[in-house]
LODRENSE-175326 format. One record per residue (C-alpha): residue in one letter; x, y, z. Coordinates in steps of 0.25 Angstrom, whole numbers, padded with zeros to 4 digits, always signed. Layout:
N
aXYZ
...
! end
This chain:
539
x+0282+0133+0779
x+0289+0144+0773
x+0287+0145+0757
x+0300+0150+0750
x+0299+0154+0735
x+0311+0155+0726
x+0306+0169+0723
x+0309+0173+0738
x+0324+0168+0741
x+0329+0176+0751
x+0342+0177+0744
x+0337+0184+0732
x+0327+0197+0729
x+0326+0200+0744
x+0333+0213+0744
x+0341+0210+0757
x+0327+0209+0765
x+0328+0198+0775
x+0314+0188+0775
x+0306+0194+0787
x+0295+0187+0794
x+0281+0192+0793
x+0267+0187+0799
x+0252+0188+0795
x+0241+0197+0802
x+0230+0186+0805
x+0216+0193+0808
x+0206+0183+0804
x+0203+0171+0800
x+0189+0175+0793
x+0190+0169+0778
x+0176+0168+0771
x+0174+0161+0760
x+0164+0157+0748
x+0151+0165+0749
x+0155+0171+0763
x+0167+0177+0756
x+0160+0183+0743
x+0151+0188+0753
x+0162+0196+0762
x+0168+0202+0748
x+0153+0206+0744
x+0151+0216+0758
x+0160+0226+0751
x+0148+0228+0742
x+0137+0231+0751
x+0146+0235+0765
x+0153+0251+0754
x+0148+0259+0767
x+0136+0255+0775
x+0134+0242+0785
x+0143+0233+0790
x+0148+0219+0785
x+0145+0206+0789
x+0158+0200+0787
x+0173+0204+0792
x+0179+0210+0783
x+0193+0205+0785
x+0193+0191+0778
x+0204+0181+0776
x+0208+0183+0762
x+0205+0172+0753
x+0212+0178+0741
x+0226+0176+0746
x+0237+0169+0754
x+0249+0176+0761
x+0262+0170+0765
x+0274+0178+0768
x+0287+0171+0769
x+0278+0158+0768
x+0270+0161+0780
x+0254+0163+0779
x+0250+0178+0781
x+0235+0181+0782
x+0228+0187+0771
x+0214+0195+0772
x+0204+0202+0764
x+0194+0213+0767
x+0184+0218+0756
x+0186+0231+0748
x+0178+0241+0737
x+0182+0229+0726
x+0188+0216+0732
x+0194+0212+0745
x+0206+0215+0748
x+0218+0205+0754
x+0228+0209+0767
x+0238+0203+0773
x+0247+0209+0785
x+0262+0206+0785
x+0269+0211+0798
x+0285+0209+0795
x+0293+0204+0807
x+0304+0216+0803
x+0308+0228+0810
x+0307+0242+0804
x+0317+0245+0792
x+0319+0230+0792
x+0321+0224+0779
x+0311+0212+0776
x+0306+0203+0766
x+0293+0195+0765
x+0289+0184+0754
x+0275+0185+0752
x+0266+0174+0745
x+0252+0177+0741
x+0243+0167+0739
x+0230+0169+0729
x+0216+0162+0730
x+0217+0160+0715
x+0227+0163+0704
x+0228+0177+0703
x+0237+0188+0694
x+0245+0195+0704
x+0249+0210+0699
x+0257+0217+0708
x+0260+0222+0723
x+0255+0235+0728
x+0261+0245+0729
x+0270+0242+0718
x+0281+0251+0723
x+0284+0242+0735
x+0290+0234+0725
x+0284+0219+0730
x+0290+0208+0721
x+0280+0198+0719
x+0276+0187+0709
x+0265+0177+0706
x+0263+0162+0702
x+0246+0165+0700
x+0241+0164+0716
x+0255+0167+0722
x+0260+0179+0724
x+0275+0180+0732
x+0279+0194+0734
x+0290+0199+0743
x+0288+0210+0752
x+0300+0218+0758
x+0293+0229+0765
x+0281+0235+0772
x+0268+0239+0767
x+0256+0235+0760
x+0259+0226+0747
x+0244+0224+0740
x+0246+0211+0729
x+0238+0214+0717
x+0232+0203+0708
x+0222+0200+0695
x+0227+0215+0686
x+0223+0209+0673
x+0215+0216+0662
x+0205+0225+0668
x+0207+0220+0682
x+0217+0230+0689
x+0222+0221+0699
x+0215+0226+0712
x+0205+0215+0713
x+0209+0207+0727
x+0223+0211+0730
x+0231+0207+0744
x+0239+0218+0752
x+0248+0213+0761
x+0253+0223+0772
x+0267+0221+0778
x+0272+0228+0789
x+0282+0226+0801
x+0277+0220+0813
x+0273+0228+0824
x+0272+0221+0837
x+0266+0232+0850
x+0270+0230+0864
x+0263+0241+0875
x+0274+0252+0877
x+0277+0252+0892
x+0270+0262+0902
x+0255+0258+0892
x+0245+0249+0899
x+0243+0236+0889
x+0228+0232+0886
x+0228+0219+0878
x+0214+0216+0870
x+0210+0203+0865
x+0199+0199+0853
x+0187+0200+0855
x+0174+0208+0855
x+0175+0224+0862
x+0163+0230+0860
x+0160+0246+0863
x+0172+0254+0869
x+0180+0242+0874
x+0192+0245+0867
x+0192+0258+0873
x+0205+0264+0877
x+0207+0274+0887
x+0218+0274+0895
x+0230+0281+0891
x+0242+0271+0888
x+0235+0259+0885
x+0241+0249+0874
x+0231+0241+0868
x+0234+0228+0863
x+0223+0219+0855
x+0227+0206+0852
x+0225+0197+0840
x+0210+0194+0836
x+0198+0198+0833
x+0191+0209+0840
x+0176+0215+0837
x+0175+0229+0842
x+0166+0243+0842
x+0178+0254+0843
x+0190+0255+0848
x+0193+0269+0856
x+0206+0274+0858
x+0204+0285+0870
x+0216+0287+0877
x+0229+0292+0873
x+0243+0285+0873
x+0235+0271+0868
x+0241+0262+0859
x+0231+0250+0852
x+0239+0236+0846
x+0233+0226+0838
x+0240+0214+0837
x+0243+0208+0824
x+0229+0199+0819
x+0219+0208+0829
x+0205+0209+0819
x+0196+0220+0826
x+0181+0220+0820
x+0175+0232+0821
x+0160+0230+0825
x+0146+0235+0833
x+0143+0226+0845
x+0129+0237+0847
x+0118+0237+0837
x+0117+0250+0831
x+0131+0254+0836
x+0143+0256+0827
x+0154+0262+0832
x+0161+0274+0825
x+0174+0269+0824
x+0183+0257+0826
x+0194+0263+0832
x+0193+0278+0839
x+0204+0288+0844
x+0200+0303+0846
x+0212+0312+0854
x+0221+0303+0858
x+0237+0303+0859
x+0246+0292+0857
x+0239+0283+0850
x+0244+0269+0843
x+0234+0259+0836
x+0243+0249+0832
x+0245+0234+0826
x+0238+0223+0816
x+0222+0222+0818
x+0213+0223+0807
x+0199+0231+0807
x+0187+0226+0804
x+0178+0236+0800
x+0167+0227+0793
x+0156+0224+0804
x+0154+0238+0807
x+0144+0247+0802
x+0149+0261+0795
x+0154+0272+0806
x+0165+0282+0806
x+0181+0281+0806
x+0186+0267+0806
x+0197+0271+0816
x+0194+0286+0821
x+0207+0294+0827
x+0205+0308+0830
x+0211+0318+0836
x+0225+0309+0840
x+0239+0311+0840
x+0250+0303+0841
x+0243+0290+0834
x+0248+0278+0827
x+0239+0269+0819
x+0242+0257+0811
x+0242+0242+0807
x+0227+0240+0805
x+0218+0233+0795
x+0206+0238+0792
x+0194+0234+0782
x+0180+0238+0781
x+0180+0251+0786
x+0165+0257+0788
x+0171+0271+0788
x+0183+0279+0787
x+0194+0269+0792
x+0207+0277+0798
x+0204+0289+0802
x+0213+0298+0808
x+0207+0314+0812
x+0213+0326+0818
x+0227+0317+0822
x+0242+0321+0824
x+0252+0312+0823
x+0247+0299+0816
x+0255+0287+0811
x+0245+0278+0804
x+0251+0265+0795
x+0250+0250+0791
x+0234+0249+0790
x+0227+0241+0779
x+0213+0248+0777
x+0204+0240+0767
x+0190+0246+0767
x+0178+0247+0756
x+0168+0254+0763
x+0166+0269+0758
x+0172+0278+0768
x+0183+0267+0773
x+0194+0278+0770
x+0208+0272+0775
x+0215+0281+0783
x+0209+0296+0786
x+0217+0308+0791
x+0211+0319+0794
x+0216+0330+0801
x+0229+0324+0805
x+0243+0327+0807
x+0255+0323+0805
x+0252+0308+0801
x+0257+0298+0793
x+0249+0286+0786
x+0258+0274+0782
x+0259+0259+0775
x+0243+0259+0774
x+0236+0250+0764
x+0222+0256+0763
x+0212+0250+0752
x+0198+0258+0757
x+0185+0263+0750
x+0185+0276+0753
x+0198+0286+0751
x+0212+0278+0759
x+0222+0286+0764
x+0218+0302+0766
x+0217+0314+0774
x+0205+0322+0776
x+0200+0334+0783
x+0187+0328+0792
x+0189+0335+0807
x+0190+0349+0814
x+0203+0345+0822
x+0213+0354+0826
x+0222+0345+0817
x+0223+0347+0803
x+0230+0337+0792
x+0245+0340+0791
x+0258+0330+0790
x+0250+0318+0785
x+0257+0308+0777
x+0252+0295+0771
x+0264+0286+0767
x+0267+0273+0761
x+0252+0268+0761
x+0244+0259+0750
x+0230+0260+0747
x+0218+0256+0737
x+0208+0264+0735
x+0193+0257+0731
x+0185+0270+0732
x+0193+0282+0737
x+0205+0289+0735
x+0218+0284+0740
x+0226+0294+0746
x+0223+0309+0749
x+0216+0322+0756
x+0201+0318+0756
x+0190+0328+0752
x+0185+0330+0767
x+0193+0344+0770
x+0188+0352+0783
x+0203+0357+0787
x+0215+0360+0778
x+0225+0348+0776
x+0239+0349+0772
x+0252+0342+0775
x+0249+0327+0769
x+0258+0317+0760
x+0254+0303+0755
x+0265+0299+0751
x+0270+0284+0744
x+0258+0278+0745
x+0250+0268+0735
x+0237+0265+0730
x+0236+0250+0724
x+0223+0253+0717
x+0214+0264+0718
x+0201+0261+0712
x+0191+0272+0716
x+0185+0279+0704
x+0173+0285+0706
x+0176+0299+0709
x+0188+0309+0703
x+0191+0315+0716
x+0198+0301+0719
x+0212+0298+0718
x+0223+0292+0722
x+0229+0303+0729
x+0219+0315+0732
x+0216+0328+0738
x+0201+0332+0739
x+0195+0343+0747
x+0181+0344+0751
x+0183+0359+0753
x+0174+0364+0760
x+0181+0375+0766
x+0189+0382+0755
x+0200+0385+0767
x+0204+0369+0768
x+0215+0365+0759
x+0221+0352+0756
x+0237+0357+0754
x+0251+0352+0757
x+0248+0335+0751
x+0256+0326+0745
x+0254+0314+0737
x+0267+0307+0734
x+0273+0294+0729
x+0258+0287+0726
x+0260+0275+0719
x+0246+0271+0712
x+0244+0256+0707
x+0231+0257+0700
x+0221+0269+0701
x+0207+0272+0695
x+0206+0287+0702
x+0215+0299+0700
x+0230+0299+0705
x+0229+0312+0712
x+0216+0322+0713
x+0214+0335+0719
x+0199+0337+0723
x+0192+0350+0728
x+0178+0349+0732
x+0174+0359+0738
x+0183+0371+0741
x+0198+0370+0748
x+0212+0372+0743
x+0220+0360+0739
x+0236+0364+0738
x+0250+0360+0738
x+0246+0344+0733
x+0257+0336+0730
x+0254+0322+0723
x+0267+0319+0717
x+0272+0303+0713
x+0259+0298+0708
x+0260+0285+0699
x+0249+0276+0698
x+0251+0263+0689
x+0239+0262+0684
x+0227+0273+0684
x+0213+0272+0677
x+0203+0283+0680
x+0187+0283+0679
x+0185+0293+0666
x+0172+0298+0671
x+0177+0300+0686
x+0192+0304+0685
x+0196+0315+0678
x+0210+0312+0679
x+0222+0305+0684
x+0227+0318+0693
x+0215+0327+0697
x+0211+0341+0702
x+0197+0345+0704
x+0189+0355+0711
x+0175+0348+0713
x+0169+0363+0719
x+0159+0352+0723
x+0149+0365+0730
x+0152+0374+0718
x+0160+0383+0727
x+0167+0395+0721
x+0181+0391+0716
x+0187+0400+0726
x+0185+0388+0737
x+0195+0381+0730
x+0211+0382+0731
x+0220+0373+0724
x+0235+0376+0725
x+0247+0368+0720
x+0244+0353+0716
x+0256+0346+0712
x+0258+0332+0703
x+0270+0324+0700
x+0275+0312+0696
x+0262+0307+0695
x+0260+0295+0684
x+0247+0285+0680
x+0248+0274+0670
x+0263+0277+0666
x+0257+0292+0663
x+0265+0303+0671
x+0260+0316+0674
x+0269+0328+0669
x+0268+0342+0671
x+0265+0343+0655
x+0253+0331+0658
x+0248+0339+0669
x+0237+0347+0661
x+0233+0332+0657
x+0234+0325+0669
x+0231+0335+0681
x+0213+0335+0680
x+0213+0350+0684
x+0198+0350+0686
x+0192+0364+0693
x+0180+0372+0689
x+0183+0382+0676
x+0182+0395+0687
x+0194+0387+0697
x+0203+0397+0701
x+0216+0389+0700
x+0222+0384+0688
x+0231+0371+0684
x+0243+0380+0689
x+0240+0373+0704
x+0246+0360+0699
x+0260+0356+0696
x+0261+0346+0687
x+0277+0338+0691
x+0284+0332+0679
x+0290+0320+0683
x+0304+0321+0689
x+0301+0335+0693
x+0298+0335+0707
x+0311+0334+0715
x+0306+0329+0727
x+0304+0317+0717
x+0306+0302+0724
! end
């Protein structure tokens, strides 16, 4: 029976949205309870980096209720760093540029003091009655319900993300050879695919697997909606390197709905390893407990990666890794990990070096690492990347000052590699407990040409005794190499605001941490402090 609230008469504070109808992802019915529970949440404390688990890690949530226009949406939870976090899917029975509108109604296990809707600049409407929450939701993305900000507490203790996005429904292109798979067990190289034109379709249910190996070109893999894969080791003393592996192939679509289980498997490399691709689309997974790096992307052209929801506590479990790739774009991602979320990097000696990256309209937290940004590992130059209206609901890492919100840190090994041509733009910041932005040198290299402009984080608290500084520039010279090693050129800041406080070109000598050694040959001159209002590319 359809619920209808006053609060949600169609002829009022709709905005001209017709009311769309929307359906649940179901991927399991696993719901632990009393002892068995507390001990699931306890395995993020002795499972950080080494071992497997002995549970799955995808549980029915016990913390909250979905319906959406009165109709039940499946809710789940997967462990973090802190607390578990709650998901839910919503896929909106709306075509592309199609106006919609869903009531959302939240059910809490207890009564509970609901704070806002991440990101706040997605404008969700929503209100409380103590263990109800109804909202109302009139786009795509990811909207993360916040609840229990009171004193001390900074709100991010058992939230609920609920990702809406248009329903996608994949049919085989005609002239490619269809394989359907069912649920079950595939040990070894059974879900091998080696014939060029193959169009793999799984079909809804559970299927425990070693690796998945992608070995032709022109191959597209589709999950239907409620497909649960557990990654596992059928051999004793075996573990495969990856769950999902595609080395110099063309054409290549991993498509649909599923969710990865990475909990049963002992640590290994990259989650999902694609190297050396072109043409590649990869999107629509869920995916907790990564043993290792999760999406990991090296020496690719041509990459279109978008709607995943990675939620990982393991040290290493970085979201999603570009290295050495161009022209690729990263989009409506939710990414809480614990390790660094959404980055490129410099790890490989392809022919292919990082250039027309952008990463676009994501969300993340951050437990352990930094959120968005170029990362330490430096073999090649790097140039040509933008992350731009992104988000970060909490970040909550504090244990080192080259962390930050939006970073570029080079390991600089070769003094010749420089980190150039990058932009951070439009960063909206929740609450933080790291630096906004930081520049990090640690070796040798040149940084140039940086751009973070648009900055503006809610609420910001730093570690005194680990962060200098809300915005950071420091040269580590980490081997005590001469200063010669290290190039920085032009460093720009604009627009950037913490805790109502705005950086201004008079505040810059304040504000900007400019920490090099005494015999560094550059100066403060490299950085250009923006006023507000100054820059005419201005939004």
């Amino acid at each position: 029976m359809r619920v209808k609230n006053e609060w949600f008469r169609e002829d009022c504070a709709m905005d001209g949205k017709r009311s769309t109808r929307a359906e649940g992802v179901r991927f399991t019915d696993f719901a632990p309870k009393g002892e068995e529970l507390e001990a699931w949440i306890r395995e993020n404390s002795v499972n950080m980096q080494n071992g497997a688990c002995e549970r799955p890690g995808i549980v029915v949530s016990p913390w909250f209720r979905l319906r959406i226009g009165g109709e039940e949406i499946p809710c789940y939870a997967a462990k973090t760093t802190r607390d578990p976090h709650s998901f839910a899917w919503v896929e909106v029975d709306a075509g592309e540029g199609e106006d919609f509108a869903l009531e959302a109604e939240i059910i809490t296990d207890r009564e509970r003091v609901f704070n806002t809707v991440l990101p706040e600049s997605a404008g969700v409407e929503a209100e409380s009655d103590g263990r109800v929450v109804r909202a109302r939701l009139n786009s795509c993305g990811s909207f993360t319900f916040t609840f229990d900000r009171v004193g001390e507490r900074d709100g991010s203790f058992r939230p609920l993300t609920v990702l809406v996005k248009r329903r996608e429904r994949e049919v085989c292109p005609s002239g490619m050879r269809e394989v359907v798979f069912e649920p079950g067990e595939y040990p070894g190289d059974r879900l091998t695919f080696d014939r060029p034109g193959t169009f793999v379709r799984f079909r809804p249910g559970t299927y425990a697997f070693e690796s998945v190996r992608i070995a032709a070109d022109d191959v597209t893999l589709y999950f239907e909606p409620g497909v649960l894969l557990s990654a596992q080791s059928f051999s004793p003393g075996t573990n495969p390197e990856h769950a999902l592996v595609c080395h110099g192939r063309k054409n290549i679509r991993v498509l649909g709905r599923p969710a990865l289980d990475m909990s049963l498997r002992e640590p290994s490399r990259a989650v999902f390893d694609f190297v050396g691709c072109e043409d590649l689309e990869f999107s629509g997974f869920t995916v907790v407990n990564s043993n290792s790096w999760t999406c990991c992307f090296t020496g690719c052209r041509n990459l279109a990666v978008r709607d995943l929801l990675l939620i990982g506590y393991r040290t290493f479990s970085d979201g999603v890794m570009l290295s050495d790739c161009e022209n690729a774009r990263v989009s409506g991602c939710f990414v809480r990990t614990g390790d660094d979320a959404l980055e490129v990097k410099s790890t490989s000696d392809s022919a292919v070096r990082t250039n027309g990256v952008l990463f676009e309209d994501n969300a993340v937290w951050t437990d352990k690492g930094v959120a968005y940004g170029c990362i330490y590992e430096s073999n090649f130059s790097q140039h040509g990347v933008t992350w731009r209206r992104n988000s970060v609901g909490y970040a909550l890492a504090d244990w080192s000052e080259h962390l930050g919100c939006a970073s570029v840190s080079i390991r600089g090994d070769d003094p010749a590699v420089e980190d150039c041509d990058m932009v951070f733009e439009d960063l909206e910041i929740y609450s933080a407990r790291c630096s906004l932005a930081t520049v990090v040198m640690h070796k040798g290299g040149c940084v140039r040409d940086l751009v973070f402009r648009r900055i503006r984080a809610k609420e910001a608290r730093l570690n005194p005794a680990v962060a200098p500084g809300f915005i950071v520039v420091n040269v580590k010279n980490e081997d005590n190499k001469p200063c010669s090693a290290f190039r920085i050129g032009r460093l720009t800041f604009g627009e950037i605001s913490w805790n109502g406080h705005e950086l201004t070109a008079e505040s810059a000598e304040r504000d900007i941490v400019f920490d090099v050694p005494e015999d560094f040959p550059a100066d403060r001159s490299v950085i250009l402090a923006e006023d507000p209002g100054t820059n005419p590319a201005r939004a």
